[in-house]
C-alpha atoms as one frame of an Amber mdcrd trajectory, in Angstrom:
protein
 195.081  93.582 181.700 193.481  95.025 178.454 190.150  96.654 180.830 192.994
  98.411 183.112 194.829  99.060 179.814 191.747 100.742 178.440 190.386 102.351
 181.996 194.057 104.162 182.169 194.204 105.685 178.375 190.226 106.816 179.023
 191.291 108.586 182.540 194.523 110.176 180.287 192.706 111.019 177.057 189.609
 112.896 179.339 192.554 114.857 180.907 193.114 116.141 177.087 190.219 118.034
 176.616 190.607 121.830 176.244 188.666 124.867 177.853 186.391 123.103 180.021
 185.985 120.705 182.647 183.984 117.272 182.056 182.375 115.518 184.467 183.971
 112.246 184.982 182.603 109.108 185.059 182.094 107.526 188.212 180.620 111.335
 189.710 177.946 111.406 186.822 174.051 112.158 188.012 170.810 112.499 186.541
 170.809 113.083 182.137 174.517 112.788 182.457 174.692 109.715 184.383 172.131
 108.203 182.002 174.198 109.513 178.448 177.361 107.596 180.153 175.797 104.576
 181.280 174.367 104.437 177.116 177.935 105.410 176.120 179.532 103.126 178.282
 177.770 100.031 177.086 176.880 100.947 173.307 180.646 102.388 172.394 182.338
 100.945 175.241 183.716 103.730 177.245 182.940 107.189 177.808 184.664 108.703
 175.050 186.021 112.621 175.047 183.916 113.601 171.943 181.093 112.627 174.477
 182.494 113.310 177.862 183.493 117.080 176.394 179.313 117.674 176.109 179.224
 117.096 179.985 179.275 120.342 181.671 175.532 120.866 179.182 173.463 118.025
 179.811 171.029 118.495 177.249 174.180 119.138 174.329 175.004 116.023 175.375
 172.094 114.385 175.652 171.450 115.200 171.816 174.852 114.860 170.534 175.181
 111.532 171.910 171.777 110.557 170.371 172.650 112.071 166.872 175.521 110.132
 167.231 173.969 106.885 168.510 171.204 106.519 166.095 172.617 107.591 163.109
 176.258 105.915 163.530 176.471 102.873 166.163 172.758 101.584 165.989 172.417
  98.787 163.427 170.040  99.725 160.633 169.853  99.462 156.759 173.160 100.559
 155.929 176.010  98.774 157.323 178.251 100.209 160.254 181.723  99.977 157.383
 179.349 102.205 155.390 178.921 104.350 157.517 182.288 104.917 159.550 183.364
 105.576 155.601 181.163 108.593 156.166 181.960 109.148 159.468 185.554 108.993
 157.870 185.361 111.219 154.741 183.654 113.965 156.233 186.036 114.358 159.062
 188.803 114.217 155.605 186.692 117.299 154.282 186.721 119.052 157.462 190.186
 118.743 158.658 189.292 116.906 161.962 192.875 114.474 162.363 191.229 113.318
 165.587 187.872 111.921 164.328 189.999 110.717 161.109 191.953 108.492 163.342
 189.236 107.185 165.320 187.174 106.503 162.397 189.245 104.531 159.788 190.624
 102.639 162.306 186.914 101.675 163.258 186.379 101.008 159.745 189.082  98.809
 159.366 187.844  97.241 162.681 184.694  96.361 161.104 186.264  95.242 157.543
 189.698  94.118 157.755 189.738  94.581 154.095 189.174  98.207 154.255 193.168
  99.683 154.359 193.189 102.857 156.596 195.327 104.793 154.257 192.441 104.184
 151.509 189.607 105.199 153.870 191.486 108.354 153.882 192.136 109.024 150.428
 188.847 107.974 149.318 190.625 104.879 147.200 188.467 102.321 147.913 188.344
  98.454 146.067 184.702  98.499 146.496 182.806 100.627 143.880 179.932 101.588
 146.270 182.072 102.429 149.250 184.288 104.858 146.919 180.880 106.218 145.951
 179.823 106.438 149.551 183.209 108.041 150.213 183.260 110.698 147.695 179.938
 111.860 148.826 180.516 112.337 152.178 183.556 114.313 151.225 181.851 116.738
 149.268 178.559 116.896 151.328 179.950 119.791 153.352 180.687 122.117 149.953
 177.335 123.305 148.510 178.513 123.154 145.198 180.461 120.012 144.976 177.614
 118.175 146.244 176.992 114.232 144.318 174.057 112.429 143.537 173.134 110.233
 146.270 174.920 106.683 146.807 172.529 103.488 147.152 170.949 103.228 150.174
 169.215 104.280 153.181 169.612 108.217 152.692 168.520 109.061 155.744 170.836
 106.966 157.467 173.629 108.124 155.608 172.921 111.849 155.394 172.414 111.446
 159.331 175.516 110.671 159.682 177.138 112.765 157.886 175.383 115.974 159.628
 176.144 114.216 162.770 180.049 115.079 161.781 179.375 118.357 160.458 178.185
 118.719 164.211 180.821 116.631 166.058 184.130 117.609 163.530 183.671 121.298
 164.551 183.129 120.366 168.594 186.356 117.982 168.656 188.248 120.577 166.765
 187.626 123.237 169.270 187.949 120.747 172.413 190.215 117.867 171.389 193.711
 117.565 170.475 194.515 116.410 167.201 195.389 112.677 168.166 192.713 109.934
 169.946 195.633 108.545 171.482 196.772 109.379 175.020 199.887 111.557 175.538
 203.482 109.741 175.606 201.832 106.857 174.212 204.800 105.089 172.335 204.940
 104.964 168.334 205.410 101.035 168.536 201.960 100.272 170.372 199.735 103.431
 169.052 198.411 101.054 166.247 197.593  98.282 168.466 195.957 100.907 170.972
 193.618 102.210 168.160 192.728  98.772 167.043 191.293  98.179 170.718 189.598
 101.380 170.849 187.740 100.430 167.149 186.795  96.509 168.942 185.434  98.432
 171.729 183.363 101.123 169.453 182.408  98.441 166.761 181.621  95.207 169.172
 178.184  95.951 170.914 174.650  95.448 169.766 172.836  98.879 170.390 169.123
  98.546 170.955 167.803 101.144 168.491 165.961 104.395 169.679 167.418 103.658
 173.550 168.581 107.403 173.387 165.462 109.384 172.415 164.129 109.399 175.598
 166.526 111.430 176.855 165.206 114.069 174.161 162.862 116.644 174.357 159.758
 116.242 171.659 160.197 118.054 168.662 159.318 118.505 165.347 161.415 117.725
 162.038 163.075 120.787 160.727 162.657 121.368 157.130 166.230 121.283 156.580
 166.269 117.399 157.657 163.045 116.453 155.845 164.963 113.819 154.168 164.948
 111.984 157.215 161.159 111.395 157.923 160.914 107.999 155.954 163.025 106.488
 158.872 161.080 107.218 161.681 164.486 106.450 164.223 166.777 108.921 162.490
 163.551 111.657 162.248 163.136 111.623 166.235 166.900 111.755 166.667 168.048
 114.774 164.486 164.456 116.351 165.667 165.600 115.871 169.209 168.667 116.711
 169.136 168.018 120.100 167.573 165.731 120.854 170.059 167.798 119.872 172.994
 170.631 122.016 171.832 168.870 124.811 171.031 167.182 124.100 174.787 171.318
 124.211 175.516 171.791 127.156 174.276 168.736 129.304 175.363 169.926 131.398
 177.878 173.953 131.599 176.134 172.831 132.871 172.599 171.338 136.423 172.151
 168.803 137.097 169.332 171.584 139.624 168.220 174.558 136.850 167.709 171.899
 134.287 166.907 170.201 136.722 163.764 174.214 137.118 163.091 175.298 133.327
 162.537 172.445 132.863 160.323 172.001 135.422 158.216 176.007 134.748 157.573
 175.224 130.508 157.018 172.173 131.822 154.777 175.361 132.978 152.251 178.024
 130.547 152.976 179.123 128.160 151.028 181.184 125.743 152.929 184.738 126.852
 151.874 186.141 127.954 155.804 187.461 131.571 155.831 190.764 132.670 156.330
 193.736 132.059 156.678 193.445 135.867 158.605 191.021 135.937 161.190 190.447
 139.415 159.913 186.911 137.926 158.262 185.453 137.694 162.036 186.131 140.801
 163.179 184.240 142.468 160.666 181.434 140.359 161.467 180.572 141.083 165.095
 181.703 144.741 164.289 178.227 145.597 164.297 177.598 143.751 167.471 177.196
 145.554 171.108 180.825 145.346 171.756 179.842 142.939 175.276 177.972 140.537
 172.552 180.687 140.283 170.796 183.095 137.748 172.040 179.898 135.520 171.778
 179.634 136.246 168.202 183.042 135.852 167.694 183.235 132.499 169.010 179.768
 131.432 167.638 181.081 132.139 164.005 184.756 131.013 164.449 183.295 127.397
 165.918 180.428 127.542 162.770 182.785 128.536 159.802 186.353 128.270 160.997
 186.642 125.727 164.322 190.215 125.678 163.697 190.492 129.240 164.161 189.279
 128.925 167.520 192.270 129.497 170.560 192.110 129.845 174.340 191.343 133.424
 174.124 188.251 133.462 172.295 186.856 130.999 175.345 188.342 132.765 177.712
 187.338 136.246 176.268 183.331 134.765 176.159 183.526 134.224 179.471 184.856
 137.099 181.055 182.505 139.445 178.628 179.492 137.141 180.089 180.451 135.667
 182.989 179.868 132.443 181.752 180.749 128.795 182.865 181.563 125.723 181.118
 178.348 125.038 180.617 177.440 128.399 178.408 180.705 127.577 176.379 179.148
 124.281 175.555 175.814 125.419 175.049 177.171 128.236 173.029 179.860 126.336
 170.444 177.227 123.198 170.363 174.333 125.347 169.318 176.724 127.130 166.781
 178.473 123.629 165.521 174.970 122.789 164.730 173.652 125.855 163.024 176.444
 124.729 160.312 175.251 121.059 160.649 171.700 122.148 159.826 173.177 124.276
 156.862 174.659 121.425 155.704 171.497 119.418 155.819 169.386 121.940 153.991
 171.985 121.646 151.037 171.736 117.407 151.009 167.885 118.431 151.043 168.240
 119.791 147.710 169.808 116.534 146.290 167.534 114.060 148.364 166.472 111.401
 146.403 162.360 110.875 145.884 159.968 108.107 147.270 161.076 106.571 144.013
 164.739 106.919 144.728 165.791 109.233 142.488 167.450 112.582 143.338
C-alpha cells in the first residue's frame, strides 16, 4: 500500500515540472538509465530535482553526483549535519520546495531536530546552529562565517551543491514537494515518507563518478582536494555541465555571465527585471534571450517565467535539452562563485581559517 502510495505521488509530482519534458522512468536508456537506477536505490525514487536534468544526460549525470557524494553518501560529517545545510541554504535562497524536502529529511534523521527550528536557524544543539548560520550566509560574500567543525569539504560541498540545485528547482519546480490536491490532513505524513525513503539507504561512496568525465579541480573548489571523493565529484560535475552546455552557450553570453558574477555579490537583483535588460543590451539581439535567461537563472531564478524559456527557444531553435544545458551551466557559474568566496575563508591543513 505505502510502494503504490509512493509510485502514484512520484508519477504526479514528475507531471509538475515546468518548461520541459523528463524522461520517465521505466523509458530511461544509456547515462540516464544508469543516474535513475543510482537514484532509485540511493534516495529511493527518482525524484523531480533529478528527473528535471533528464532531457541533458550529462547535467544530470553531474548534478546527481554533486548531489550524491556530497549529501546522501555517508562520510565524516553526519547526514542531520548536512540536510541542516542542505536546509539553510535553500532558507537563504528562497527555494520553499527544497526547504520542505529538506527539514523534513532532517527531522527524519533526528527526531529531535523540530522543522520549524531547522528553518529559523534555532537550533538546541550549539554546533548545528553554527552549522546552520553558515550555510545561511555562505551565499552573501560579505556575511560569510568562520568555518563550523568539521569536514569542510564535505560541508562546503554541499552547500555549493544547493547554490546549484536551489536555482534549477526554482526555475523547474513548483514551490511545494507535495503532489497537487494532496489533502492538508496527510501532507505531513506524506513528507515524513518521502524523508524515510531519502534518509534510509546505505550509498556506496564514489558509485556516481563513473558516470563523469575526468577533470581537474577548479581553483574555486580547492578546498575540496583533502577529500579525494568530494574533489572528483565537484571536478566532474563541472566538467560534465560545462560538456552540457557546449554547444547552448556562446562565448558572447558566456564572457557576459562572468564578467557580471566577477562583481556580484550575492544580494539577487530586482524587484524590476529592468537590471537584465540592460545586461544583454549589448548582446547580438538573437543571443540575447540566451543571455537573458543565463543571468535571470544565475542571479535572479525567481525572476525566471515561461517566456524567457520559450523566447530561448524560438531565438535558437532549441530543445529541452539546450534549456537544460543552458540554465544548468548558468546555475553553476553562480555555484562556482559561491565556492570561490568559501575559498577565501577555508580553513588550513591545521584547521584554521
Amino acid at each position: 500500500m505505502k510502494n503504490a502510495i509512493m509510485a502514484n505521488g512520484l508519477k504526479r509530482s514528475l507531471a509538475q515540472i515546468r518548461y520541459v519534458s523528463p524522461v520517465l522512468p521505466g523509458t530511461a536508456s544509456g547515462l540516464v538509465a544508469s543516474v535513475y537506477a543510482q537514484a532509485e536505490q540511493d534516495f529511493g525514487m527518482v525524484a523531480p530535482p533529478v528527473a528535471m536534468h533528464s532531457p541533458n544526460p550529462d547535467a544530470l549525470a553531474g548534478s546527481w553526483a554533486m548531489l550524491r557524494e556530497t549529501l546522501i553518501v555517508t562520510g565524516q560529517a553526519d547526514r542531520a549535519e548536512k540536510e541542516v545545510v542542505a536546509a539553510g541554504v535553500s532558507v537563504a535562497n528562497t527555494c520553499p520546495y527544497c526547504i520542505a524536502v529538506h527539514t523534513a529529511a532532517a527531522h527524519g534523521v533526528d527526531s529531535s531536530l523540530d522543522v520549524d527550528a531547522i528553518t529559523s536557524g534555532n537550533l538546541s544543539s550549539p554546533l548545528l546552529k553554527e552549522i546552520s548560520g553558515w550555510a545561511k550566509a555562505s551565499g552573501q560574500r560579505g556575511s560569510i562565517q568562520p568555518p563550523p567543525p568539521g569536514n569542510f569539504a564535505e560541508l562546503a560541498g554541499v552547500a555549493v551543491t544547493f547554490q546549484y540545485l536551489n536555482r534549477m528547482v526554482t526555475i523547474f519546480l513548483p514551490d511545494s514537494p507535495l503532489p497537487p490536491m494532496t489533502p492538508k490532513a496527510i501532507g505531513g505524513w506524506v513528507m515524513s515518507m518521502l524523508a524515510s525513503a531519502m534518509t534510509s539507504s546505505a550509498a556506496e561512496p564514489g558509485a556516481s563518478l563513473a558516470n563523469l568525465p575526468e577533470a581537474e579541480l577548479p581553483p574555486e573548489f580547492s578546498w575540496a582536494a583533502g577529500d579525494a571523493r568530494i574533489a572528483t565529484a565537484l571536478a566532474g560535475a563541472a566538467a560534465a555541465i560545462d560538456r552540457a552546455a557546449a554547444q547552448v552557450v556562446t562565448a558572447p553570453v558566456r564572457e557576459l555571465v562572468t564578467s557580471t558574477l566577477s562583481s556580484w555579490d550575492g544580494v539577487a537583483p530586482g524587484p524590476s527585471k529592468s537590471w537584465v535588460d540592460d545586461a544583454v543590451a549589448g548582446l547580438e539581439p538573437a543571443q540575447r534571450p540566451a543571455g537573458r535567461l543565463a543571468l535571470l537563472t544565475a542571479l535572479a531564478p525567481h525572476q525566471v517565467v515561461k517566456a524567457d524559456v520559450t523566447g530561448f527557444k524560438s531565438a535558437t531553435k532549441a530543445g529541452d535539452d539546450a534549456v537544460i544545458g543552458l540554465t544548468a551551466w548558468a546555475s553553476m557559474a553562480a555555484a562556482r562563485t559561491v565556492g570561490s568566496w568559501l575559498l577565501e575563508h577555508a580553513p588550513d591543513s591545521a584547521g584554521q581559517p
